[in-house]
C-alpha positions, 0 to 999 in steps of 0.5 A: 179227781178221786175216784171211790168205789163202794157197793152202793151210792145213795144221792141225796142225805135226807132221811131216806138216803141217810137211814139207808147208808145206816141200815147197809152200814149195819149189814156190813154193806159199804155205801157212799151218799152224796149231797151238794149242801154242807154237812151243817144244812143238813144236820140243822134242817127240819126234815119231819113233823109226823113219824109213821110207824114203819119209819120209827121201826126202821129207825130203831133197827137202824140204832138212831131212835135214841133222840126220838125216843128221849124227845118226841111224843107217841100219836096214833093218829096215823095207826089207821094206815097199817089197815090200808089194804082194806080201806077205800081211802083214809086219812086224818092228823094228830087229833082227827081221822076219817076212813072208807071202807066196805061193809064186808070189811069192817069187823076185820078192821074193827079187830084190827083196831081192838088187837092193837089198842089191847096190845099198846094201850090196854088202860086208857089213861085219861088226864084229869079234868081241870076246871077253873072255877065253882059255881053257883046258879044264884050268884050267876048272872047273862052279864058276868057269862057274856063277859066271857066272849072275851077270852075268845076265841077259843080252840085247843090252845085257848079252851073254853073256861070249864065251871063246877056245879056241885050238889046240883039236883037232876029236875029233868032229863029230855030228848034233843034231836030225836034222841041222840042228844039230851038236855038236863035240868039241874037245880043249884039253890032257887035257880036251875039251868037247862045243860045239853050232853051232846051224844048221850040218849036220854036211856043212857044217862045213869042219874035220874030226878032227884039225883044229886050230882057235881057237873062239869059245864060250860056257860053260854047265853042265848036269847029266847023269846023271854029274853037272855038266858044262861045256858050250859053244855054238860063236859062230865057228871060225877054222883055229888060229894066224890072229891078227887076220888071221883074217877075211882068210885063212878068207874062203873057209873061211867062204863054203864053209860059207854055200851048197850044198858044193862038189865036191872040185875046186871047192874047190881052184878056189875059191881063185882068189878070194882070189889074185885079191883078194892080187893085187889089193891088192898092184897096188893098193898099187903104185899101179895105177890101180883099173879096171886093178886091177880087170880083172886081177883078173876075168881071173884068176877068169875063167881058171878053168873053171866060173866066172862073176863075179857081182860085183866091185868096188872101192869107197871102205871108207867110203862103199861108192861105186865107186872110179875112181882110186886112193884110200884107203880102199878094198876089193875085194868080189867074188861069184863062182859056180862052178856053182850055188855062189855065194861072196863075199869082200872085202879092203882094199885 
């Protein structure tokens, strides 16, 4: 028999005993771990699906983050465990979360959350939106939407086909369930379909009748007592005609309708933002240096009575790190407050 000394013996090569052994070896600490399966069980075993944060910091002071780093995807689905000393419970997975907490403590964890998304992700970049098909209210049938049960059922791997209605005219807008949710009327041609928006108040929704707008929308069927009708579910709503720009020239369209409405003078106020961030890019292009850039832009927003920049930025479109110097890609992010009313934008630049 052999007999080894050493200042630590860890029993067991999982993650915990094999993150020690390299945390001690990195100190200068000699330890042994012992493990009755072969070296090729453990190396090949599935230890993990989720990663805490804590553990990916230990792992990157250990120096073997190298492999998650090049292969794992970021979630901050568990972000709400670094607030545990102030919640009752929590708990949750990659797409959903639900918490309990005091009253007394929800400001402090509603600054938590907003200290860390401002620090880890100031610019929340949303993917596109893909629809399948466009669409129009003449040329739709109850049989050609009931022959969309077939592709069912449908979740997270299987989404619901998403169709466009463009140049659609807004008729009507309605309260459902008391106000939390509402019902549109929109018009394509000599047909219309009611649209549920499930979440937004009637006051909120920043088109009125008569406006012209491109809907994003889902189909169903539901039997009334007149019989079959089509009906929809409102996924976005852009103003008509935008294209693939959409997302740049309805930001503030967007933001209006996240927060408390703004008074009628505010709204037209607001749209300093996006000439700030139009500016910015046409500065930015010419080569103008990014804290230059920058500081003309906060002076323009800053020109308008009632405002206060909450946030703004220039950084790398990739990395999300500050920019010093002209480089691409880059993207302007800012939060500004006119009164009580916080709205956000963004631009590449």
């Amino acid at each position: 028999m052999t007999t080894t000394r050493t200042q630590v013996a860890s029993v067991g090569a999982g993650p915990s005993g094999l993150l020690l052994a390299q945390l001690l070896h990195r100190k200068g600490i000699d330890s042994v771990v012992l493990e009755r399966k072969t070296r090729d069980y453990v190396l090949a075993r599935i230890r993990a699906g989720i990663l805490e944060t804590g553990l990916v910091s230990l792992m990157r002071e250990a120096g073997v983050a190298d492999r998650l780093e090049r292969e794992c995807f970021v979630h901050y689905g568990t972000r709400i465990a670094s607030c545990a000393d102030i919640l009752l419970r929590f708990g949750g997975h990659a797409m959903a979360a639900g918490l309990s907490v005091r009253e007394e403590n929800l400001q402090t964890l509603r600054q938590r959350l907003n200290d860390w998304a401002a620090r880890e992700c100031p610019v929340l970049r949303t993917p596109p939106l893909e629809c399948d098909l466009s669409v129009h209210l003449d040329r739709l049938t109850v049989e050609s939407v009931r022959r969309l049960d077939q592709l069912a059922p449908y979740g997270a791997d299987n989404p619901s086909p998403v169709f466009v209605l463009e140049m659609a005219v807004v008729e009507g807008v309605y309260a459902v369930s008391e106000g939390k949710h509402c019902r549109l009327r929109l018009r394509q041609g000599n047909s219309s379909i009611y649209a549920v928006w499930f979440g937004m108040h009637p006051e909120q929704v920043p088109y009125s009748t008569g406006d012209v707008v491109d809907a994003a929308i889902s189909l169903s069927v539901y039997d009334s007592p007149r019989g079959a009708q089509l009906s929809g579910r409102i996924i976005e709503l852009h103003p008509a005609g935008l294209g693939n720009i959409a997302a740049e020239q309805a930001a503030l369209v967007q933001a209006l309708r996240r927060g408390t409405p703004l008074t009628p003078e505010q709204k037209e106020q607001a749209g300093v933002i996006r000439q700030a961030m139009l500016q910015a890019r046409d500065e930015f292009q010419a080569g103008a240096d990014a804290s230059k850039v920058k500081e003309h832009a906060a002076a323009m927003i800053e020109g308008v009575p009632d405002t206060r920049i909450d946030y703004l930025e220039i950084v790398d479109a990739e990395t999300m790190q500050p920019l010093a110097e002209n480089r691409k890609p880059a993207l302007m992010a800012a939060a500004v407050y006119f009164g009580d009313v916080r709205l956000i934008d963004n631009i590449e630049l």
